[in-house]
C-alpha positions in Angstrom: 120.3 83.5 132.1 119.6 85.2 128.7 118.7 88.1 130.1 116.0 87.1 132.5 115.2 88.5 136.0 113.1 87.2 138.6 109.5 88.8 139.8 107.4 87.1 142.1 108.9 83.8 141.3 108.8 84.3 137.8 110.9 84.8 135.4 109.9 87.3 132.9 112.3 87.7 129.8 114.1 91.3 129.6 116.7 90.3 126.6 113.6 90.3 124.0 113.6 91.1 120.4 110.8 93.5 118.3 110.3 92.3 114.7 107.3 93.8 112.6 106.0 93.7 108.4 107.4 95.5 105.8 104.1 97.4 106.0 105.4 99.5 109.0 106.8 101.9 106.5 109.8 103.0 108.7 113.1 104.3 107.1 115.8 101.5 106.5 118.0 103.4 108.6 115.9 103.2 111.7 115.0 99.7 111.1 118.8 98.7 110.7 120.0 101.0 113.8 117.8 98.8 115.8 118.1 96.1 114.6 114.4 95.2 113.8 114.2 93.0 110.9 110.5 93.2 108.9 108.5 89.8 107.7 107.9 90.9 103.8 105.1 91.1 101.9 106.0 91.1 98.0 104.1 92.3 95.2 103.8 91.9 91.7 103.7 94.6 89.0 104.0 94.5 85.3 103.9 90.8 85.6 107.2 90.5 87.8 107.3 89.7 91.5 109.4 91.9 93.9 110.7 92.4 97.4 113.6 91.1 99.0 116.7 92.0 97.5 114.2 93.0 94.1 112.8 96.7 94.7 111.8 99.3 92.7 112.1 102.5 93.4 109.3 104.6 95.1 109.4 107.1 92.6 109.1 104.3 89.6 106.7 102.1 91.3 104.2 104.9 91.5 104.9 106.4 88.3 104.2 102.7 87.4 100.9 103.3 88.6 100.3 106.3 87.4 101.0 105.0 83.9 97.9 102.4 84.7 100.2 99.4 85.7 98.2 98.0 88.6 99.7 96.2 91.4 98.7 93.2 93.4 100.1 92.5 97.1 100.8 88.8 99.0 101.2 88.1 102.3 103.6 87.6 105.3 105.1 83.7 104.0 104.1 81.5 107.2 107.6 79.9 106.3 110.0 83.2 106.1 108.1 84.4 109.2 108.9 81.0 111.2 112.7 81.4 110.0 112.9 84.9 111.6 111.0 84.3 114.6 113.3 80.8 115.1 116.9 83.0 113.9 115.8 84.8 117.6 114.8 81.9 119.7 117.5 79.6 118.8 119.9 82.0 120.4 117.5 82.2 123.6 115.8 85.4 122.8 112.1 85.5 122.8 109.7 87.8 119.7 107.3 90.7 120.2 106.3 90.3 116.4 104.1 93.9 115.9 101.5 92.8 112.9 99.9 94.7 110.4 96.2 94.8 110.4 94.3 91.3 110.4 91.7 93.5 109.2 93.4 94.4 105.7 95.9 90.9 105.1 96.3 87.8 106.1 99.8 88.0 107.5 99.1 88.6 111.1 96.7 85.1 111.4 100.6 83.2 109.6 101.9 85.0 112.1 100.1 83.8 115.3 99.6 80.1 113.6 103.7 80.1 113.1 104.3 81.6 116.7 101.6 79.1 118.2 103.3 76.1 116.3 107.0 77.6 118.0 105.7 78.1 121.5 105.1 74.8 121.9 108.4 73.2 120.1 110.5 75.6 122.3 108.1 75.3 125.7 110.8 73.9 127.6 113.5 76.7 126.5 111.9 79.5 127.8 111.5 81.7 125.2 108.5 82.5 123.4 107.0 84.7 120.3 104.2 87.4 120.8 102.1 88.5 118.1 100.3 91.7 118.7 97.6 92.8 116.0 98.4 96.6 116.0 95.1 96.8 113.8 97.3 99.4 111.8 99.0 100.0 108.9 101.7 102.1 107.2 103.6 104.6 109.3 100.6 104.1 111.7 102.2 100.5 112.6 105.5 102.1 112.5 104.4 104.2 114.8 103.5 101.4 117.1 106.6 100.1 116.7 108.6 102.6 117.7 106.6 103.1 121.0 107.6 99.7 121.9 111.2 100.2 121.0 111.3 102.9 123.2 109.7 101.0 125.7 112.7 98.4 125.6 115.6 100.5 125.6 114.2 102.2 128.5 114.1 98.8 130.1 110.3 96.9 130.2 110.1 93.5 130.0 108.7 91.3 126.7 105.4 91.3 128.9 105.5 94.4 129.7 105.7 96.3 126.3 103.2 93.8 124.4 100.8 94.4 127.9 101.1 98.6 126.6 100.7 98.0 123.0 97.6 95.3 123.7 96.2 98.0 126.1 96.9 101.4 123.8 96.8 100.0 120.3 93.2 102.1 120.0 95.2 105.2 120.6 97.3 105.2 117.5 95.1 107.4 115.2 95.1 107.1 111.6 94.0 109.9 109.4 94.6 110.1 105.4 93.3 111.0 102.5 93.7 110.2 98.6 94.4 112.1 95.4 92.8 109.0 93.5 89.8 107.3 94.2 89.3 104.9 91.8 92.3 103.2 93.9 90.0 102.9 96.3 87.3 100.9 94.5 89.9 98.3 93.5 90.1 97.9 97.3 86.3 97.6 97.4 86.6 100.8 99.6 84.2 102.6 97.6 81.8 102.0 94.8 82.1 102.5 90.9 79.6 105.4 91.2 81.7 106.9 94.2 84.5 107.2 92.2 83.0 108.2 89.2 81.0 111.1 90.3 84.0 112.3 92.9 86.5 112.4 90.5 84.7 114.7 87.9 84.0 117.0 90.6 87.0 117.1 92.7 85.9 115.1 95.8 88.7 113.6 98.0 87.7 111.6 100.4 89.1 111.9 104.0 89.3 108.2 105.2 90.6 106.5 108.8 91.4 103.1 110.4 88.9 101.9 112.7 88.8 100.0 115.8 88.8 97.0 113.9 91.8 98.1 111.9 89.5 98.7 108.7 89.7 101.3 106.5 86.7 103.8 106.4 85.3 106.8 104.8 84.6 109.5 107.6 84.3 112.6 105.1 85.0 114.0 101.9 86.0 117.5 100.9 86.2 119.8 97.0 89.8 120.1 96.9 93.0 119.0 97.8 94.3 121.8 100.4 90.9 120.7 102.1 91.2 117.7 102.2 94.7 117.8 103.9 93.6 120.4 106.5 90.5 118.3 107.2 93.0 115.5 108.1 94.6 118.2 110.4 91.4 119.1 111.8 90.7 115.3 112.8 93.2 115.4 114.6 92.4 118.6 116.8 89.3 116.7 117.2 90.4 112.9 118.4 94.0 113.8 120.3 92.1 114.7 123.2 94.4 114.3 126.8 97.1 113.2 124.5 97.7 116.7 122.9 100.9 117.3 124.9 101.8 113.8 125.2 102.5 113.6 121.4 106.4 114.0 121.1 106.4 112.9 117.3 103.8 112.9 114.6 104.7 110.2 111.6 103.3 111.1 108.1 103.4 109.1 105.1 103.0 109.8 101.4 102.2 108.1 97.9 105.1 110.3 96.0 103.7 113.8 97.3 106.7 115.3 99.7 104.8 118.4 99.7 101.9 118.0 100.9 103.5 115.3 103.7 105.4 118.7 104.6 102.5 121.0 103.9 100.4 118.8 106.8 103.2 118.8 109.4 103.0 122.5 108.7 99.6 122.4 109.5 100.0 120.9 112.5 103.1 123.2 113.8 100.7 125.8 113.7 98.0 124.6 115.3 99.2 122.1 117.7 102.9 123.6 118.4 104.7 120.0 117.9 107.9 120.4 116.1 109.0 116.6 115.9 108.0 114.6 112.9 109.0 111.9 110.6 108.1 111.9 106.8 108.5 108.7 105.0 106.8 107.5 102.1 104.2 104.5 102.0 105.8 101.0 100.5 103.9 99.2 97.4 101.8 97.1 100.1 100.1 99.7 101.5 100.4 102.0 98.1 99.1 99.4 95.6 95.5 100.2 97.5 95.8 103.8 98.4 97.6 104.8 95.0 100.1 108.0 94.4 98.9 111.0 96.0 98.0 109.8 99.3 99.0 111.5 102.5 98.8 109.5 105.7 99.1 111.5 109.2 99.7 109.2 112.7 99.8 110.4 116.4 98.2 108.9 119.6 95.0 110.4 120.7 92.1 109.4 122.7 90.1 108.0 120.0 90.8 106.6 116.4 
């Protein structure tokens, strides 16, 4: 019965499947081990569309950019979205798509218009496709992600693991800073005058992602060693009763392994936690955060 059990009278679907953006950030590898596939969101540099099976390099897209080649980004295609989501349900198996922010792109609101369109073609098949706005981005969304992977290889229902992420997605913590902030007033993050005056003395600003899955300026610093221990200290400040509940801390970089490592350092120290992955951000997110940025994900009590 496609992997459905009965509870109360209800079926509730068990054989479910977890598909997310290519803004999650996560490794190839991981994705591929378990078999989550990613809607994409292309962009354009240099005047030449990529994604797909057409990739640059991390390394050369943000050269790229440091070279003054400025990206632009697109959205999840309603139409590529309601192939993956139908690849699943044709073969009885229902969707627990994880979204990036609505807050920052469009591609969650395709998302929820294709899945609302499919839930009522396929009504009578019981299957069905959640969207869940994980009002987060980069490794942050990856971090969501894998949460709710291990939540279904440890056996929770669709319902169950969209129930968790709806009822925790406030508790994945974003904290980051950039090397670059005229990046930021492309985004409209900051002002002309913001980034004017902080890059001829020094100021990096320490940024988050709000409640409403928005990034915001919480703090600026002189220096770049500041600046990455004040995303440290953050931390220390907003884990809260999740301090030993963290068993992995996800970082993300613009082309700056070091300081990724430098960070998780950082937190060794001060917070004992040994496990983390390190994987740099992908040209969505990078386009607006630029090279140099360094990202730092857990689950606390508070963003």
């Amino acid at each position: 019965m496609n992997g459905r059990h009965r509870r109360k009278g209800v079926y509730i679907m068990k054989n479910f499947a977890i598909t997310t953006d290519s803004t999650s950030d996560l490794p190839e590898s991981y994705l591929k081990e378990k078999g989550i596939p990613e809607a994409l969101l292309s962009y354009s540099l240099g005047g030449k569309i990529y994604g797909g099976e057409e990739k640059l390099e991390v390394k050369e897209f943000y050269d790229m950019m440091r070279n003054g080649q400025m990206p632009t980004t697109q959205a999840a295609n309603p139409e590529e979205l309601r192939e993956m989501f139908q690849g699943y349900l044709d073969k009885g198996i229902s969707v627990l798509h994880l979204s990036f922010s609505s807050a920052l792109s469009s591609s969650c609101s395709n998302a929820m218009m294709v899945a609302e369109e499919l839930n009522e073609t396929y009504s009578q098949k019981d299957v069905k496709v959640i969207v869940v706005d994980t009002l987060a981005a980069s490794l942050g969304e990856g971090l969501v992600v894998y949460k709710a992977q291990e939540m279904k290889e440890a056996g929770k229902t669709l319902e169950e693991t969209a129930k968790w992420v709806e009822d925790h997605k406030l508790n994945f913590c974003h904290q980051f800073t950039v090397d670059d902030l005229f990046h930021l007033f492309r985004g409209g993050r900051v002002s002309r005058f913001t980034a004017v005056a902080g890059s001829l003395i020094k100021v990096k600003p320490v940024l988050h992602v709000d409640d409403e899955g928005r990034l915001i300026p919480i703090g600026k610093v002189r220096g770049r060693k500041k600046s990455l221990a004040a995303l440290v200290e953050n931390m220390e400040r907003t884990i809260g009763s999740y301090r030993d509940k963290n068993d992995i801390i996800f970082i993300s970089h613009g082309d700056c392994q070091e300081d990724a490592e430098y960070v998780a350092s950082l937190i060794k120290e001060r917070l004992g936690i040994e496990k983390f992955l390190i994987g740099p951000i992908g040209p969505t997110i990078g386009t607006h955060s630029g090279p140099g940025t360094v990202a730092l994900f857990y689950m606390g009590d508070k963003r």
